[in-house]
Each structure stands twice: as structure tokens, then as C-alpha cells.
BAMIDO-881546 format. One record per atom (N, C-alpha, C): residue number from 1; residue in three letters; atom name; x, y, z. Coordinates in steps of 0.02 Angstrom, whole numbers. Layout:
N
<num NUM residuo ALA atomo CA x X y Y z Z>
...
# end
This chain:
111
<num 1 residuo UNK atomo N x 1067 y 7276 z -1415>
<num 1 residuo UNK atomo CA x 1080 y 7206 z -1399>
<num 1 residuo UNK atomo C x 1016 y 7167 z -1404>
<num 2 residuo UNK atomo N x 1028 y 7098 z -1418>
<num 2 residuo UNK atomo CA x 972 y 7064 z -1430>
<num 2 residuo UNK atomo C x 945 y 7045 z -1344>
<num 3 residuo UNK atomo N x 870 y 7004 z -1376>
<num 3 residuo UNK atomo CA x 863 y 6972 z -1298>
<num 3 residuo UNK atomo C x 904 y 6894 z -1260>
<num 4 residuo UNK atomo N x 936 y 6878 z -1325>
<num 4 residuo UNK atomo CA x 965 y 6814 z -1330>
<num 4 residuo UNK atomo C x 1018 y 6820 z -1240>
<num 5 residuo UNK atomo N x 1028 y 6892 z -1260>
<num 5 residuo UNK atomo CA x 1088 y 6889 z -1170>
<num 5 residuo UNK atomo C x 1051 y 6877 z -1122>
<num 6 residuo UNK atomo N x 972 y 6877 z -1111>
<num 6 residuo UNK atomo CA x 952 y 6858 z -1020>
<num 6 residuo UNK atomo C x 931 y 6783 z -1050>
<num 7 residuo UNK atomo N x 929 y 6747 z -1089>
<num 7 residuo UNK atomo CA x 898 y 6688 z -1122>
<num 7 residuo UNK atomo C x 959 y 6620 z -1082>
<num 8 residuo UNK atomo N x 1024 y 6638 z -1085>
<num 8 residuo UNK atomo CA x 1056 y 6596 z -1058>
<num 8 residuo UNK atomo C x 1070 y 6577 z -991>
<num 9 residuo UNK atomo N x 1037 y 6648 z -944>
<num 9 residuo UNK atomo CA x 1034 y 6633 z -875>
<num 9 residuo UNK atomo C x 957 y 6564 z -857>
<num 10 residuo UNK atomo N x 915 y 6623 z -911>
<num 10 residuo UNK atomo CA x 859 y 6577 z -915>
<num 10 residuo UNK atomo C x 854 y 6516 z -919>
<num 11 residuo UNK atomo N x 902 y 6475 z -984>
<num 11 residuo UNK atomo CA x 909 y 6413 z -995>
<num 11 residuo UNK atomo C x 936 y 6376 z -942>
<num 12 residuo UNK atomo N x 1000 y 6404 z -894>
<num 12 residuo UNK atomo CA x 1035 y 6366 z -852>
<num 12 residuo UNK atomo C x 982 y 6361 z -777>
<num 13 residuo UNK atomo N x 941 y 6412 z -789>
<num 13 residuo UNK atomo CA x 926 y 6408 z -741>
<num 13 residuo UNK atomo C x 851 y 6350 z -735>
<num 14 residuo UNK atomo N x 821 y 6341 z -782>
<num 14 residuo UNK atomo CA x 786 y 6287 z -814>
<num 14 residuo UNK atomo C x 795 y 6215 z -799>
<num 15 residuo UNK atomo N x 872 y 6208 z -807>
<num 15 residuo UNK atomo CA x 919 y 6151 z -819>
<num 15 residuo UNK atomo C x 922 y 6138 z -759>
<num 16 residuo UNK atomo N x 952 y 6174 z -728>
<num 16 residuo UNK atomo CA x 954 y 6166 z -650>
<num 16 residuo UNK atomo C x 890 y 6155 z -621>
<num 17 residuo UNK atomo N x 840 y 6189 z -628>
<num 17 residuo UNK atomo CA x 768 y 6179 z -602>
<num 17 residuo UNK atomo C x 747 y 6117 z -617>
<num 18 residuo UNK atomo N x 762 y 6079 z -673>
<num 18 residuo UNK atomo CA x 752 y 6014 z -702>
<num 18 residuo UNK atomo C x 790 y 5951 z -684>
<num 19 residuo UNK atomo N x 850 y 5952 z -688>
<num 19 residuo UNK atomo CA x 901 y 5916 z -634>
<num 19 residuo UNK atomo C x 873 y 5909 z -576>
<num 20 residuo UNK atomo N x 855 y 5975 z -543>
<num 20 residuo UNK atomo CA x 834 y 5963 z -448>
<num 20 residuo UNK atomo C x 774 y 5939 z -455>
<num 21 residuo UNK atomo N x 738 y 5935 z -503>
<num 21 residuo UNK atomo CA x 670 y 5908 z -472>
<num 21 residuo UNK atomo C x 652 y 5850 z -513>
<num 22 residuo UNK atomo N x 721 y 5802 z -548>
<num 22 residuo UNK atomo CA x 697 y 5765 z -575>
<num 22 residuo UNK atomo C x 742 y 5730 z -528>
<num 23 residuo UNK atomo N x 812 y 5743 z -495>
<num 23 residuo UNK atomo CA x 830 y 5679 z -418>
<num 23 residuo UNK atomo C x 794 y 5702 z -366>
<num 24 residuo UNK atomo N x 743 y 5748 z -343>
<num 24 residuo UNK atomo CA x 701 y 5735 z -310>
<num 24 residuo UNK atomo C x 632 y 5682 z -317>
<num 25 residuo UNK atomo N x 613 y 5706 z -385>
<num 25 residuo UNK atomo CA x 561 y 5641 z -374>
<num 25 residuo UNK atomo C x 604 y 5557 z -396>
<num 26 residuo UNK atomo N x 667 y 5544 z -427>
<num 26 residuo UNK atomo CA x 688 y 5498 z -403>
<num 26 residuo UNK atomo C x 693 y 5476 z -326>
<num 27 residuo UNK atomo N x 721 y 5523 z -293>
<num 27 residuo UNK atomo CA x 743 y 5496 z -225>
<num 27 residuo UNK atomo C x 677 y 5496 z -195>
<num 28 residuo UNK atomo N x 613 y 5520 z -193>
<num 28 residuo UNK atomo CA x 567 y 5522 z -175>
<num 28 residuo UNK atomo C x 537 y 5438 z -157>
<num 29 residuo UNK atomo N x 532 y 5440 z -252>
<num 29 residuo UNK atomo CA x 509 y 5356 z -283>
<num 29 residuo UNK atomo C x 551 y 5309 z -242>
<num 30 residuo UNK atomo N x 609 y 5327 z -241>
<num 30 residuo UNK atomo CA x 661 y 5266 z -207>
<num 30 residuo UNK atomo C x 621 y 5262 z -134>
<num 31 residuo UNK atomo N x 655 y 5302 z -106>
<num 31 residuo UNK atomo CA x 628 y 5319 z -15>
<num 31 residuo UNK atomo C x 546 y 5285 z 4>
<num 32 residuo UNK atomo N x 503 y 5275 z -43>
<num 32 residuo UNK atomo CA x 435 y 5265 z -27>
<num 32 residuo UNK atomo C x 426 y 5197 z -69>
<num 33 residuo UNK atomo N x 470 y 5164 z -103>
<num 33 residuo UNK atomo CA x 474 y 5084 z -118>
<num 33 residuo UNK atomo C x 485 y 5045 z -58>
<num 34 residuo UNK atomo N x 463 y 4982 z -53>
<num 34 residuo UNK atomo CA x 447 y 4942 z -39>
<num 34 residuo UNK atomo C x 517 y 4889 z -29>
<num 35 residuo UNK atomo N x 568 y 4936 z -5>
<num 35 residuo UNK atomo CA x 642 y 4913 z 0>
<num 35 residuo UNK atomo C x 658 y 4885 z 70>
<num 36 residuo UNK atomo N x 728 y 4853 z 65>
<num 36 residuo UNK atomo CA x 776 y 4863 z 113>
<num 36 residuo UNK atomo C x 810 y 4903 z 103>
<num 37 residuo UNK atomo N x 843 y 4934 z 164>
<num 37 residuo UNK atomo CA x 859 y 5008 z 176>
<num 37 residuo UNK atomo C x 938 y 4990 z 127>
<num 38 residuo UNK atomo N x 980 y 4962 z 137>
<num 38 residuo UNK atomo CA x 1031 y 4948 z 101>
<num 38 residuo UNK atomo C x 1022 y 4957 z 36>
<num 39 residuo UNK atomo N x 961 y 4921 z -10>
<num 39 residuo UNK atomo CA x 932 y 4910 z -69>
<num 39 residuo UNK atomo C x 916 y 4973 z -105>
<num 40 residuo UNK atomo N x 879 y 5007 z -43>
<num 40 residuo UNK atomo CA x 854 y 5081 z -62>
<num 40 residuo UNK atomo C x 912 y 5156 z -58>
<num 41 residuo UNK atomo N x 961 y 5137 z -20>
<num 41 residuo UNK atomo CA x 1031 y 5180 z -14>
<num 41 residuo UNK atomo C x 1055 y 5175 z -85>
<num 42 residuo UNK atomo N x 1061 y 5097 z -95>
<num 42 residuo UNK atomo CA x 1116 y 5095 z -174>
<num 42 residuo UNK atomo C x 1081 y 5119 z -221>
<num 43 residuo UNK atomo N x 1016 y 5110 z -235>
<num 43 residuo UNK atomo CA x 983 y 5154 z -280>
<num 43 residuo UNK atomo C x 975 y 5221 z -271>
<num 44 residuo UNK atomo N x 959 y 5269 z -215>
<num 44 residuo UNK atomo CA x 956 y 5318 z -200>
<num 44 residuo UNK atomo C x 1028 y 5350 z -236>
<num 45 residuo UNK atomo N x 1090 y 5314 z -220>
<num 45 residuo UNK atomo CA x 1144 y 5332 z -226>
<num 45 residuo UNK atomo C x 1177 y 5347 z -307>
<num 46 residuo UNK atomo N x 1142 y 5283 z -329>
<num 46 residuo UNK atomo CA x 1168 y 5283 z -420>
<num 46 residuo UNK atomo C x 1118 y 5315 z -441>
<num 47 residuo UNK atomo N x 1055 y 5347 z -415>
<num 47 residuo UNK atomo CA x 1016 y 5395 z -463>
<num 47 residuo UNK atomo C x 1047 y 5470 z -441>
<num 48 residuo UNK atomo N x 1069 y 5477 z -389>
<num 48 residuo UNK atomo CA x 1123 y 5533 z -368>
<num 48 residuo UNK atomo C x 1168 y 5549 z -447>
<num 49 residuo UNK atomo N x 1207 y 5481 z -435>
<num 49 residuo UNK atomo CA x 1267 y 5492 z -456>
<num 49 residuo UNK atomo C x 1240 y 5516 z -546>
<num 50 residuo UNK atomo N x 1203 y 5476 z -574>
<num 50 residuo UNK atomo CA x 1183 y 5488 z -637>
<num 50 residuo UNK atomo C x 1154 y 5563 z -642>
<num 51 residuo UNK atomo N x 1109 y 5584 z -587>
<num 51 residuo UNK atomo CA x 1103 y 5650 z -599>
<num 51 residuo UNK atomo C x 1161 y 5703 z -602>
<num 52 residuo UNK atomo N x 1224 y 5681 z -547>
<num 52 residuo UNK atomo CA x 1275 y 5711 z -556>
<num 52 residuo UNK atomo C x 1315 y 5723 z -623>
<num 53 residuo UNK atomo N x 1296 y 5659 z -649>
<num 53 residuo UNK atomo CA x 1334 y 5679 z -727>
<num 53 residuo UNK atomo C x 1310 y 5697 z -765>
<num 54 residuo UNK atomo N x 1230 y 5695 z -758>
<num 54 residuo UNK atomo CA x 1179 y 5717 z -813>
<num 54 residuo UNK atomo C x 1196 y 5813 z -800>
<num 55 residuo UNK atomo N x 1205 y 5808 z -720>
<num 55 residuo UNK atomo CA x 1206 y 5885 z -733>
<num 55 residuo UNK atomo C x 1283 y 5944 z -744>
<num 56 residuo UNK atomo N x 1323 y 5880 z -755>
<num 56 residuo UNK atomo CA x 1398 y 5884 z -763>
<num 56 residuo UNK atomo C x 1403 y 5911 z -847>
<num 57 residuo UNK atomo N x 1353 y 5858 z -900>
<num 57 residuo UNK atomo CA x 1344 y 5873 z -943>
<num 57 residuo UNK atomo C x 1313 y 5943 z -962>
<num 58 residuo UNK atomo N x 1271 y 5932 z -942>
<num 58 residuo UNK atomo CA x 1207 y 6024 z -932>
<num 58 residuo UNK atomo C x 1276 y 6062 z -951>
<num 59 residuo UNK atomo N x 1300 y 6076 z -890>
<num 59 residuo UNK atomo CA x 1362 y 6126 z -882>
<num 59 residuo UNK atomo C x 1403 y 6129 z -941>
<num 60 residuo UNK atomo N x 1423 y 6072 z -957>
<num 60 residuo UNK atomo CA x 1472 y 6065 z -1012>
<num 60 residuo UNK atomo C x 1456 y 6106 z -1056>
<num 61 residuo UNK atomo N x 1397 y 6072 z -1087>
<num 61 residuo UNK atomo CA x 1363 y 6088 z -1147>
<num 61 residuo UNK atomo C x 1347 y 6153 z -1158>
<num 62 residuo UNK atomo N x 1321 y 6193 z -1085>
<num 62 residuo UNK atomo CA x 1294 y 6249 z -1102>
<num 62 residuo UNK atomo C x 1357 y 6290 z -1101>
<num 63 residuo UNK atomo N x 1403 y 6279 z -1068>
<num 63 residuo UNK atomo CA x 1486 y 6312 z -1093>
<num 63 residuo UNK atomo C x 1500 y 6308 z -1172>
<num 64 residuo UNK atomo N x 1497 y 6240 z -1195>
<num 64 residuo UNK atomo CA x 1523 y 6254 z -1259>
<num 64 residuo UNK atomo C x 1465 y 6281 z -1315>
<num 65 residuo UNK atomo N x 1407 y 6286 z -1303>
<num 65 residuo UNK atomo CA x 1365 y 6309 z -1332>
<num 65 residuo UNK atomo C x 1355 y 6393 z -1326>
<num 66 residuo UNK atomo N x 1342 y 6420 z -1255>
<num 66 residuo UNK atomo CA x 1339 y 6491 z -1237>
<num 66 residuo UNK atomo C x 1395 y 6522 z -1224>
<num 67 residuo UNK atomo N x 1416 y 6476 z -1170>
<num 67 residuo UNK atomo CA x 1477 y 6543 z -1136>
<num 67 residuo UNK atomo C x 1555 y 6559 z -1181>
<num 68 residuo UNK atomo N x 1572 y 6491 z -1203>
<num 68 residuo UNK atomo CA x 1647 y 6501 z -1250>
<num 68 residuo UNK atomo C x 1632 y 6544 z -1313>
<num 69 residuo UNK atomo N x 1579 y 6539 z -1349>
<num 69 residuo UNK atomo CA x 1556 y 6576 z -1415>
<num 69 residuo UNK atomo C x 1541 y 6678 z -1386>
<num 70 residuo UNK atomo N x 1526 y 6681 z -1341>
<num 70 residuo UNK atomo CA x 1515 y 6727 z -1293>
<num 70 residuo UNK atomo C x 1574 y 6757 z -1289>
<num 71 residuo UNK atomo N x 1604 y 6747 z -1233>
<num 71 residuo UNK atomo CA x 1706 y 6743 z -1236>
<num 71 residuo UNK atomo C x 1716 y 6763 z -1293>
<num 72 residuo UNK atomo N x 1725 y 6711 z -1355>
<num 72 residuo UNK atomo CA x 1757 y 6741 z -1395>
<num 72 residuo UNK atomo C x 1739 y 6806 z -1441>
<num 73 residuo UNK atomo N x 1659 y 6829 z -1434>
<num 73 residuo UNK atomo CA x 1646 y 6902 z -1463>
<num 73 residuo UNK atomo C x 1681 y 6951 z -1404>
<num 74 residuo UNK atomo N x 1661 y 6938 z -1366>
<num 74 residuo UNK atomo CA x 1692 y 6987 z -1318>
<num 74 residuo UNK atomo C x 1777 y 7002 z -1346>
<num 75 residuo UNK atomo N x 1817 y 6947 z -1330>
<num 75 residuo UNK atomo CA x 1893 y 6942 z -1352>
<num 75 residuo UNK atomo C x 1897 y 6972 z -1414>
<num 76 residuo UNK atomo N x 1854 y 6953 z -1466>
<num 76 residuo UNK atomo CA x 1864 y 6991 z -1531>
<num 76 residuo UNK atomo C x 1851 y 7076 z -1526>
<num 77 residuo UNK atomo N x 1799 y 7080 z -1494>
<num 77 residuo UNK atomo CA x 1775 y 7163 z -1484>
<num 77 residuo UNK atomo C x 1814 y 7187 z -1444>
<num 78 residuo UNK atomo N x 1886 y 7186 z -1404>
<num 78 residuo UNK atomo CA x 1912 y 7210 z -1363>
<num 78 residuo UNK atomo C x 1966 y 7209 z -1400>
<num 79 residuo UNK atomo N x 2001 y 7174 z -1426>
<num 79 residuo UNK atomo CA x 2029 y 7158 z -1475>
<num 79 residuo UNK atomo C x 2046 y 7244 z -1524>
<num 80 residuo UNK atomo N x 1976 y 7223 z -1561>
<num 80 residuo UNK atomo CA x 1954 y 7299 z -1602>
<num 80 residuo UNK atomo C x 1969 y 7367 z -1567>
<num 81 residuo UNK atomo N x 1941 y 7355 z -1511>
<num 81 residuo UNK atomo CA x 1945 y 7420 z -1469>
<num 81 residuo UNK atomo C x 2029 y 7433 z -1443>
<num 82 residuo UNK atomo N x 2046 y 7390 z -1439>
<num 82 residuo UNK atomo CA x 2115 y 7408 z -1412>
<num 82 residuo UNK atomo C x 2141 y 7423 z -1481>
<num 83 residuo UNK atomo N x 2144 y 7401 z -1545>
<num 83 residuo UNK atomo CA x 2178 y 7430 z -1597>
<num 83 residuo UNK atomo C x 2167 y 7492 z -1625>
<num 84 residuo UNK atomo N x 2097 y 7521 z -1599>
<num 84 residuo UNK atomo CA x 2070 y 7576 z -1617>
<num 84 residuo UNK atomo C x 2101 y 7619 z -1575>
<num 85 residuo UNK atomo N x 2114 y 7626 z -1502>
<num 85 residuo UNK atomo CA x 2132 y 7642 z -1466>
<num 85 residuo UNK atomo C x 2230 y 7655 z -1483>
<num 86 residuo UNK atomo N x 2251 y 7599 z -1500>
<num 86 residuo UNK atomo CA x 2323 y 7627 z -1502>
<num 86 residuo UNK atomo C x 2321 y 7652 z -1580>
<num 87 residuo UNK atomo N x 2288 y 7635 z -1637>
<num 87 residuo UNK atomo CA x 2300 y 7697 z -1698>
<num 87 residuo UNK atomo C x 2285 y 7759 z -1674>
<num 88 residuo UNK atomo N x 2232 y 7794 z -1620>
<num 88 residuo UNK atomo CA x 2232 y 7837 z -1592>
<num 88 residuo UNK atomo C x 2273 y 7871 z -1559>
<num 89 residuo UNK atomo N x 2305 y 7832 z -1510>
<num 89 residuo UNK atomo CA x 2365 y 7854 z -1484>
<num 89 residuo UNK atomo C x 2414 y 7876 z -1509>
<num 90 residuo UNK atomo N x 2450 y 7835 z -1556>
<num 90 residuo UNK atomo CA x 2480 y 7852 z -1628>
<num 90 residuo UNK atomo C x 2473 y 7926 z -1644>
<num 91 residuo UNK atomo N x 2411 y 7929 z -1670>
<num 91 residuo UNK atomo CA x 2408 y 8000 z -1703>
<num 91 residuo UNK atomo C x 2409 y 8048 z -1657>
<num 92 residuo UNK atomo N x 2381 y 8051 z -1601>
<num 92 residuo UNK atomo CA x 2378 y 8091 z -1561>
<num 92 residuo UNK atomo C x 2450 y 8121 z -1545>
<num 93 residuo UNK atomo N x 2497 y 8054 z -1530>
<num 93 residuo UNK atomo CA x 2572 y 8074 z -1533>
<num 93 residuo UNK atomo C x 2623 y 8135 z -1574>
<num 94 residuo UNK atomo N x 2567 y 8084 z -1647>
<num 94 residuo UNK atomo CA x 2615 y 8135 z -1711>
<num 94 residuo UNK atomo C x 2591 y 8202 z -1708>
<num 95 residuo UNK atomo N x 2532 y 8209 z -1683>
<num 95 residuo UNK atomo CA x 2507 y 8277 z -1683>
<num 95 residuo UNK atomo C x 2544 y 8306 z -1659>
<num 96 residuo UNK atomo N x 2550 y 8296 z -1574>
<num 96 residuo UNK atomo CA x 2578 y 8328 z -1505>
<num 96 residuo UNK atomo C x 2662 y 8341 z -1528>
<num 97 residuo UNK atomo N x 2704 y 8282 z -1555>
<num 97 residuo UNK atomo CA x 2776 y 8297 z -1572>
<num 97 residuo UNK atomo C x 2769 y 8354 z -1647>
<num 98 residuo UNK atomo N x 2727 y 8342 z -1693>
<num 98 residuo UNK atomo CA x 2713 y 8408 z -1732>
<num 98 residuo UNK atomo C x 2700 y 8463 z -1720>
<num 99 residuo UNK atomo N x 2651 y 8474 z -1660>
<num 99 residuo UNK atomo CA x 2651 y 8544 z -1634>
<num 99 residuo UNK atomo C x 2712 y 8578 z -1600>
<num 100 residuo UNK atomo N x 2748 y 8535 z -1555>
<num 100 residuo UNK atomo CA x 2808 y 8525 z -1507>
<num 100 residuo UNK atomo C x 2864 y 8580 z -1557>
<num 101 residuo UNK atomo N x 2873 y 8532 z -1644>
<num 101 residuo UNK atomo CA x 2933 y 8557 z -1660>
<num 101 residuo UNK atomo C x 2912 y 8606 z -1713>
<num 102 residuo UNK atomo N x 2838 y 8626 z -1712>
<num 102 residuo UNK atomo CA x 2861 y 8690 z -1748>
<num 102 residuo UNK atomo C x 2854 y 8745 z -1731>
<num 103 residuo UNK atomo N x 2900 y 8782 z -1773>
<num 103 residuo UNK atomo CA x 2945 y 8839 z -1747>
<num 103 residuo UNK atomo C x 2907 y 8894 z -1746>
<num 104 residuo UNK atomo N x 2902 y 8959 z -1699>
<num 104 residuo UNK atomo CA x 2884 y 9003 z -1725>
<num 104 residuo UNK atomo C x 2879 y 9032 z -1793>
<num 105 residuo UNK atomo N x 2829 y 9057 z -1825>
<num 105 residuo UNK atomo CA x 2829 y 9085 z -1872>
<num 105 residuo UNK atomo C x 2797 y 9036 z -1938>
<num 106 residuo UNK atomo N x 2829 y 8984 z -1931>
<num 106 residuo UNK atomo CA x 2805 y 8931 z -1971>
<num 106 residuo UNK atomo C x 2737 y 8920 z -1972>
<num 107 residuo UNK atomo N x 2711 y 8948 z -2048>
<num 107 residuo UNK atomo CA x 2619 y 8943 z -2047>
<num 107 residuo UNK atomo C x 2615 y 8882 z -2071>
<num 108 residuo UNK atomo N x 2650 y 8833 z -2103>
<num 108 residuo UNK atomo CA x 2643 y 8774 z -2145>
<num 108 residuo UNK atomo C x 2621 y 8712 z -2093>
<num 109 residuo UNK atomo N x 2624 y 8723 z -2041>
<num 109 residuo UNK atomo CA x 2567 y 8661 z -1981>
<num 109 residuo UNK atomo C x 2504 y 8676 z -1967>
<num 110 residuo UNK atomo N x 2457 y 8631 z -1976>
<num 110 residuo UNK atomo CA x 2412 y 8646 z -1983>
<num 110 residuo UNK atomo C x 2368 y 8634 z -1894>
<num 111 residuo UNK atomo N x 2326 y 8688 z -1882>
<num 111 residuo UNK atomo CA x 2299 y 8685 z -1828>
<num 111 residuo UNK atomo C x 2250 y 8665 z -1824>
# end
């Protein structure tokens, strides 16, 4: 396996590290202006909210970028494995009902 699989914890976790410490030093900046407290709430509040969607997006994105493309190898490789698995079964069957019906004496099955 490549290293690309610990790379996406890495990235989200980046994202997140970046989000939190970029509405911290917003709310920081806000809180230590030169406000009324009302003045400084509504701003505190809509740099909230923008981070909320900035990090609504993060999420999105890194879903349709990492995790759904992800999903679907997995789904495909299980996929495989389960078809490999029942042609197996299959034969294993024809074997077991081939051994089952032949008869004593009969050298023509092969062991």
C-alpha cells in the first residue's frame, strides 16, 4: 500500500487545525477591538458562522475528493472477492457432488 492512506487523516487534520486557529485569531481580533459589546457579539458571531461553512466545505470536499473515491475501491475489491469466492464455492461443490456419486470401482474420477 502506498503512503497516500495516513496522508488523508493528515490533511483533515491540518484543515481542522487551520479552521480552529484561524476563528480563534478572528474572535481574538474581534474581542480586543475597540467595540460595543453588541457590535463585537455580531461580528464575533458572523465570523463563527463563516467559519462554520468554511469548515462545512473542508468536510465536503475532502469527502468527495478522499473518502467516496476510497469507498468505491474498497466496493469494487469486495466485489472481486466475493465473485472469487462464489466461483470457488461452485467448484468446490462440483467436486464434493462428483466424489459423492462415484461408484465404487469407477477409476474414471479423478482424485
Amino acid at each position: 500500500m502506498s503512503n497516500n492512506n495516513n496522508s488523508g487523516a493528515g490533511i483533515a487534520g491540518f484543515i481542522a487545525g487551520a479552521l480552529l486557529g484561524a476563528a480563534a485569531g478572528a474572535a481574538a481580533g474581534l474581542l480586543f477591538a475597540p467595540q460595543k459589546g453588541e457590535a463585537t457579539r455580531r461580528k464575533v458571531r458572523q465570523a463563527s458562522d463563516r467559519m462554520f461553512k468554511k469548515g462545512l466545505e473542508a468536510v465536503d470536499s475532502f469527502q468527495e475528493e478522499r473518502v467516496e473515491p476510497f469507498l468505491n475501491r474498497v466496493n469494487d475489491q469486495a466485489s472481486r472477492v466475493r465473485d472469487d469466492i462464489t466461483v470457488k464455492i461452485s467448484d468446490l461443490k462440483g467436486s464434493v457432488n462428483e466424489r459423492l456419486n462415484k461408484k465404487p470401482g469407477d477409476e474414471t474420477a479423478k482424485e
